[in-house]
C-alpha angles and dihedrals in degrees: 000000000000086000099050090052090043079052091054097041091060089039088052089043092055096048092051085055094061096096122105103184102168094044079049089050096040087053092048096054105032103029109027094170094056087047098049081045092058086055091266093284125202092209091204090097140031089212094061082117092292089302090127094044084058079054099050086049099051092050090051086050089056084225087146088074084070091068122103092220124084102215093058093057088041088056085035097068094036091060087041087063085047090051100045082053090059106036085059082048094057095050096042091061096041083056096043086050098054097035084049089051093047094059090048090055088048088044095053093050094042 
């Protein structure tokens, strides 16, 4: 079971990073329409209604290329680098879960 927490945990530790303030408050401020499409994030939370996970897609979808300003594309890969880090994460704690639930469920019919 230690494996399986030490799976959350990691899990838990990889949802509070998806947050991308600065590319939130660049939008804002320099393309209001990108950032209302997003559904206006915060980007300080992941838990602003789902608004900042609109954000954490659009960075793994390297949308902000599409930007005519510099330093949007500049913030947006260096939130792509951030995202990639949680999306493996993500899926890191996700494996480490279910591999730490399996050997529980050997370890109970052993």
């Amino acid at each position: 079971m230690i494996v399986t927490i030490f799976g959350c945990l990691i899990f838990v530790v990889s949802i509070l990073q998806i947050r991308f303030p600065n590319l939130a408050v660049l939008l804002k401020n320099e393309e209001p329409t990108t950032w209302r499409f997003l559904g206006a994030p915060s980007g300080f939370s992941f838990a602003d209604l789902g608004n900042t996970l609109s954000l954490y897609s659009w960075v793994l979808s390297k949308k902000f290329l599409d930007s005519n300003n510099p330093e949007i594309v500049a913030e947006g890969k260096r939130a792509h680098i951030k995202a990639r880090r949680v999306r493996y994460g993500l899926i890191l704690g996700l494996i480490i879960m279910i591999a730490g639930l399996a050997m529980a469920l050997v370890q109970s019919f052993a």
